[in-house]
N, C-alpha and C positions, 0 to 999 in steps of 0.2 A: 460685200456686194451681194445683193439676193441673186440666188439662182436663177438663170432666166427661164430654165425649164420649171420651175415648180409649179404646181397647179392646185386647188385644193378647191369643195366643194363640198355643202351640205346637204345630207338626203335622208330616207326614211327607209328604210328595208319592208321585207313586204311584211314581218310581226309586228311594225309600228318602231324599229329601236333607231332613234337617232345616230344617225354615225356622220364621219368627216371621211370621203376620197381623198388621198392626197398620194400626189409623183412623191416614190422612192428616193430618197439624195444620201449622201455618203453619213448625212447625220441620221439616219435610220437603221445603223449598223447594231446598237445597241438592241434597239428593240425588237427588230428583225431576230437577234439573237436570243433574245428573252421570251420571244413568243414562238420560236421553233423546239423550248421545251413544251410546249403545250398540245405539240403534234404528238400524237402515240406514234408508236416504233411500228403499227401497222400503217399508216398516214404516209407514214416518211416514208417507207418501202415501197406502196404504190404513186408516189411524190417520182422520189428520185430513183427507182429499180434496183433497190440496195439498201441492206440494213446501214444506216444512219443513225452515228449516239449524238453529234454536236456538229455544228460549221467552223470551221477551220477561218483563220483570221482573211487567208486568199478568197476562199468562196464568200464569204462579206464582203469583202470587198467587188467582186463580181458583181454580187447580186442587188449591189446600194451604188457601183459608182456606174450609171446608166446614162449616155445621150438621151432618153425617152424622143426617140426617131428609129436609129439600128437597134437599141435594146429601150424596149417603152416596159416601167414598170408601177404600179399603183397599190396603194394600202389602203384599209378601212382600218379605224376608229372607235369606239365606242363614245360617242360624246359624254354618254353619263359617268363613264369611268377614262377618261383618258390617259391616267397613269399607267393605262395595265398596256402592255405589249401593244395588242389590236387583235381584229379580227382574223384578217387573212392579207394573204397578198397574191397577185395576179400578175403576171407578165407574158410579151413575145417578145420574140427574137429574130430578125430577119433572117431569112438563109444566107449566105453570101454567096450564094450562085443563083437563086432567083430570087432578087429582089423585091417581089410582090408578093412572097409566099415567108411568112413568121411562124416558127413555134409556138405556142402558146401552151403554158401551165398556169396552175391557180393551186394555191396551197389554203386551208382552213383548218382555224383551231378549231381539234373535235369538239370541243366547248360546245361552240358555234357552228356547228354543222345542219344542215337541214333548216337554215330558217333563212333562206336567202343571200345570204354571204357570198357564195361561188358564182350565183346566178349575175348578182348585179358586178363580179369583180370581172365575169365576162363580158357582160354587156358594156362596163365602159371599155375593154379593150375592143370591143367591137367597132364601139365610137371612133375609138383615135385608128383603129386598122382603117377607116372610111377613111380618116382626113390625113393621110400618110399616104395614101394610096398602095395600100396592102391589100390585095383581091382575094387570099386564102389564109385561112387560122387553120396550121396541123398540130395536131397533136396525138402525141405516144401513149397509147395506152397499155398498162397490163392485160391479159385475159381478167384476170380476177376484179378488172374494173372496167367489165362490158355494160355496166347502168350506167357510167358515163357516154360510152361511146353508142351508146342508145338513146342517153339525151341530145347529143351534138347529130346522129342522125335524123333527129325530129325537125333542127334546124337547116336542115339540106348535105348535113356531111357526110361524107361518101369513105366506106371501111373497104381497106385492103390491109392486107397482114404484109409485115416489113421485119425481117429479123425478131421474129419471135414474138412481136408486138404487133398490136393493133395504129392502125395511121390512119384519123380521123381528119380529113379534109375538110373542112367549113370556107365553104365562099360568101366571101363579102359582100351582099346584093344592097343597092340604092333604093331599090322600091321595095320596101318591106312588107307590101301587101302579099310578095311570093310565098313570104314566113308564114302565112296566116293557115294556113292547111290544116296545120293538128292545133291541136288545145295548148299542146306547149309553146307551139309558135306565137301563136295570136297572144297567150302570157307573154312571152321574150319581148316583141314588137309592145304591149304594152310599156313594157320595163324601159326600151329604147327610150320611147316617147320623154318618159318621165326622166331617165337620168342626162338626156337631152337637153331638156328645158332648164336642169338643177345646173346643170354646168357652165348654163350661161349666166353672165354677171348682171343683175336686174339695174335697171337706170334709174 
């Protein structure tokens, strides 16, 4: 029986590279596996806040057998090359004390770093946080990765220090003209637009 959560969807990244979004499932364990050698040991460090050599058969399992509702999680693709691992993968997590408020991380092969990969693996989590009804994406940063928590600040997230880490707040807004303030916003609410329209099924 097919998964009834799986999802999948074709798009363009912003250097032109063809790729395929698709929900995490417990048959993703492999590649998951095969493309977390492709994170360098600084990646994984700012990833997970700990030197990390491999995933453990338990932590695959975690991170592949997901509801996508309490734990929503998404891959990219390369369509030109689909045999290889992927590009990156993207998830939240709800809290179980407030329900409106998910974790959110994003992992990218340094391969693939800098050319849109993070950007668009947040923006479809942006999506399904709207249609989940998730109000706040937080996420834990390192000090040593204040460029991120400087990007998610561009999109209204709000930095308080929490245990030694940075705790970047991103609220979920319906009218995304509020986004539009800085240069990156008005880019992001672009990207919205776009991986919007791609994930709807044309008639």
């Amino acid at each position: 029986m097919a998964d009834e959560h799986f999802e999948s969807f074709h798009f363009r990244l912003a250097d032109g590279t063809p790729v395929e979004f698709h929900t995490i499932t417990p048959e993703d364990r492999e590649r998951i596996r095969e493309g977390f050698a492709l994170v360098s040991e600084q990646s994984r460090y700012l990833r997970f806040f700990a030197p990390l050599n491999d995933l453990s058969d338990q932590q695959l399992e975690y991170l592949t057998d997901v509801d996508q509702d309490e734990h929503v999680a998404w891959g990219i693709i390369d369509l030109a090359h689909p045999e290889q691992p992927g590009l990156g993968v993207g998830r939240f997590i709800r809290d179980p004390s407030e329900a409106d408020v998910a974790e959110v991380a994003v992992t990218v092969a340094d391969e693939f770093q800098h050319r849109g990969v993070g950007s668009a693996l947040f923006g479809i989590l942006y999506l399904r946080a709207m249609d989940l009804g998730v109000q706040t994406l937080r996420a834990y940063i390192l000090p040593e990765n204040r460029f991120i928590a400087e990007i998610l600040s561009q999109l209204g997230g709000t930095v308080q220090w929490h245990d030694n880490l940075m705790q970047v707040d991103v609220p979920i807004v319906e009218n995304w003209a509020r986004l539009e303030d800085t240069d990156l916003g008005a880019s992001f609410v672009e990207l919205l637009h776009h991986l919007d329209d791609a994930r709807e099924p044309s008639d």
